[in-house]
C-alpha positions in Angstrom: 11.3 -17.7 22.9 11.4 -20.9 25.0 8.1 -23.1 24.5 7.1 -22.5 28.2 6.8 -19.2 27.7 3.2 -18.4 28.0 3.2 -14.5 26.1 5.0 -12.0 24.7 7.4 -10.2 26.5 6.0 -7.2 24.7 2.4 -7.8 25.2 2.6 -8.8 28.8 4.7 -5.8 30.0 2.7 -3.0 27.7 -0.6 -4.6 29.1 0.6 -4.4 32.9 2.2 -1.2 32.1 -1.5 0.1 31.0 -3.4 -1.5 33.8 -0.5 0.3 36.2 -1.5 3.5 34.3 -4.9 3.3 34.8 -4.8 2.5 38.6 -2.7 5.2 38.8 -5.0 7.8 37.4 -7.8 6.1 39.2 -5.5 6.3 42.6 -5.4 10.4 42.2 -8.3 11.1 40.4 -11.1 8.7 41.5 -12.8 8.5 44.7 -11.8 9.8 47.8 -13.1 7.7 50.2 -11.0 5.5 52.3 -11.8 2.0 50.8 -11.4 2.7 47.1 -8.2 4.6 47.9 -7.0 1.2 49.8 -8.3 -1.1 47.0 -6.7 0.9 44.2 -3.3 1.2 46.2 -3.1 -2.8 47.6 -4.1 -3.1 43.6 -1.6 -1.1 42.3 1.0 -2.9 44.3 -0.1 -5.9 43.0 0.4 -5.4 39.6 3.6 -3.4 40.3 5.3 -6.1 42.4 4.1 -9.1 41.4 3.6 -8.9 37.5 6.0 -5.5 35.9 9.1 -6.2 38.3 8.3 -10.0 38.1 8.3 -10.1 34.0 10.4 -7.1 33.5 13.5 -9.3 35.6 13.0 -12.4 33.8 12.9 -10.6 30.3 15.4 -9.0 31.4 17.3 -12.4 32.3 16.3 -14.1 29.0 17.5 -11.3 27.0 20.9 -11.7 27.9 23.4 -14.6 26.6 23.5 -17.7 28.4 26.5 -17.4 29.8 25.8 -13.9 31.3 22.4 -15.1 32.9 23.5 -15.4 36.1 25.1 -11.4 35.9 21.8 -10.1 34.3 19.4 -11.5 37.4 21.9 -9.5 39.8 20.9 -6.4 38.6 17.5 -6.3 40.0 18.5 -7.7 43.1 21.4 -5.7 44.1 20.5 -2.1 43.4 21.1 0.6 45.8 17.5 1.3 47.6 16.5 4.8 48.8 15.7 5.3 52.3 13.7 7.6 54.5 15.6 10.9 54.1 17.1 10.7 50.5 20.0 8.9 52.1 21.3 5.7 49.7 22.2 2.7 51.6 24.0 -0.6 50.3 22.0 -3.7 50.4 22.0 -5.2 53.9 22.4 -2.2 56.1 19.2 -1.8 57.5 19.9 0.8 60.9 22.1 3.3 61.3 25.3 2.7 62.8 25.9 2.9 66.2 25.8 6.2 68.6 24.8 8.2 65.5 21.1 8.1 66.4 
């Protein structure tokens, strides 16, 4: 591990993995009312987003040899996303194509 690395890769993503678990649960099984269901979602996304993608890319990244670095970061980046429908659309088309909608 590099010195600056604060944790484990192991410990960070099983404890984020947990706390996603538990929001979860809480999300579906907890309160009904309006502002818990937006805290636990806006809360969810946070830990989601910002920490398991965040870490899970650059463990991913470190994981890798040097030399393929640069190859392992484009894996997160240029996955196919799903959009409304179950269609699958390449990265950067956004709209469907002309006369088609």
């Amino acid at each position: 591990m590099d010195r600056h690395d604060r944790g484990s890769p192991r410990l960070v993503l099983s404890a984020t993995f947990l706390v996603a678990a538990v929001l979860g649960y809480l999300l579906f099984n907890g309160a009904g009312a309006y502002y818990w269901q937006a805290t636990l979602s806006f809360a969810w996304g946070v830990v989601v987003s910002g920490m398991i993608y965040v870490n899970l890319a650059g463990y991913h990244v470190k994981a890798v040899r040097r030399d393929l670095a640069g190859r392992a970061s484009g894996v997160f980046r240029h996955e196919p996303l799903p959009v409304g429908g179950g269609r699958w659309l390449p990265d950067g088309m956004d709209r469907e194509p002309r006369g088609m909608g």
